[in-house]
C-alpha positions, 0 to 999 in steps of 0.5 A: 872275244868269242862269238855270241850269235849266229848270223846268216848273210844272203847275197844278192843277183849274181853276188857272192862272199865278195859283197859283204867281205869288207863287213865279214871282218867287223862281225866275225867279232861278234857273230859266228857267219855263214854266207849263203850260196844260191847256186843253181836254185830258181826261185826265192823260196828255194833259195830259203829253204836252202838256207834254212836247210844249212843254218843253226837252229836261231841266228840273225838274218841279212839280205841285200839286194835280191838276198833281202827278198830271200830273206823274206821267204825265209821269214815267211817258212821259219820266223821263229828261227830268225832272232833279228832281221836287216834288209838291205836296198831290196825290195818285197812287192811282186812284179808290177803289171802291166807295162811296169813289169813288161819292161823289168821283164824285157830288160833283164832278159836283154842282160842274160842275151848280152851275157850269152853272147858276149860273156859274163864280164861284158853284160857286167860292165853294161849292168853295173854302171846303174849299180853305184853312185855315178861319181863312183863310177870313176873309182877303179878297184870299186868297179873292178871288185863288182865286174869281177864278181859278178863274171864269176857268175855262170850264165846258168846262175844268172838265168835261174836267178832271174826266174827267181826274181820274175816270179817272186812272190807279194810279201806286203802282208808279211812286212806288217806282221813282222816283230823282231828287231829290223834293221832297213838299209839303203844307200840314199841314191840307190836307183834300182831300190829307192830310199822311198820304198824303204820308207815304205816298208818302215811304215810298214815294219812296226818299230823298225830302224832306217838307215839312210847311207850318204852318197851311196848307190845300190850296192851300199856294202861294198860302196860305204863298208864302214857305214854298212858295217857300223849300222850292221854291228849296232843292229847286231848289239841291239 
């Protein structure tokens, strides 16, 4: 069967086609995929306008993670480009102030100091066991999977795209002004973007869907891939 639509898959921090490979094979049935590439850009809305810069006229549009975020920026440049909408456990305020953001702040930052001086694959060790469902820590090709992926980063990329994060912009208002078909996923134990923000932005989504993945941490496609896949074709046919 050939391909109906087009579909453009944003990842997040320091990931590439690896995090959504498990789902490429599924909706490659239906969709004609681009991955998108960051590479050095340290900001989410330059990372937008790459993609937008890349794509097909219309075609429905994924993040996960900090892609999510990008794909929110394209939104906010482009709606009319964008047939349908999925963000993935991801996230849409701006820094919080005060002490909140301090430390978010201060943390990343000691990951980028642990990459400098230990290399990619070190700070990849430490900053993915906060990634995944804790008794998946134990699943050795999961974990392997994501610490090689993200060693496959440069620290350049990995510092761009912190600046990109730090400075990311309050895209609340736009949530509220989003009609298109809207897909919000999480793993329902992701730590780094709780299940209760993305209740929020479904409130906050008119007529959007919420898909809550079981036993399932931050980086929900590689962790659940059938489920993600399922929730992602069903969107897809929606």
């Amino acid at each position: 069967m050939k391909p109906t639509q087009a579909l453009v898959l944003v990842p997040g921090l320091l990931c590439d086609d690896a995090v959504w490979q498990h789902q490429l094979a599924t909706l490659s049935a239906v969709s004609e995929i681009q991955v998108a590439k960051h590479e050095l850009c340290d900001s989410l809305g330059a990372m937008a306008e790459r993609i937008l810069a890349r794509a097909p006229a219309r075609f429905a549009l994924a993040g996960h993670s900090m892609g999510g975020r990008v794909a929110l920026e394209v939104m906010a440049r482009a709606p009319q480009r964008v047939t349908k909408l999925a963000l993935l456990d991801t996230g849409y305020q701006a820094l919080a102030p005060g002490e909140a953001g301090e430390r978010e702040q201060t943390g990343r930052y000691r990951l980028l100091e642990i990459a400098k001086q230990h290399g990619m694959l070190a700070m990849a060790q430490e900053w993915s066991h906060g990634m995944v469902w804790p008794p998946r820590l134990a699943d050795v090709p999961l974990m392997h999977a994501i610490n090689a992926m993200i060693a496959r980063a440069s620290v350049e990329q990995f510092a761009a795209q912190i600046r990109a994060l730090l400075e990311r912009p309050d895209r609340t208002d736009l949530l509220a002004n989003l009609h298109l078909p809207t897909l919000l996923l999480c793993g329902s134990n992701d730590s780094w973007s709780p299940l209760a923000r993305h209740d929020d932005m479904a409130r906050l989504i008119a007529g959007s869907q919420l898909v809550a993945v079981p036993e399932c941490g931050h980086m929900s496609t590689m962790e659940r891939p059938a489920a993600v896949a399922a929730a992602l074709l069903a969107w897809l046919d929606s």
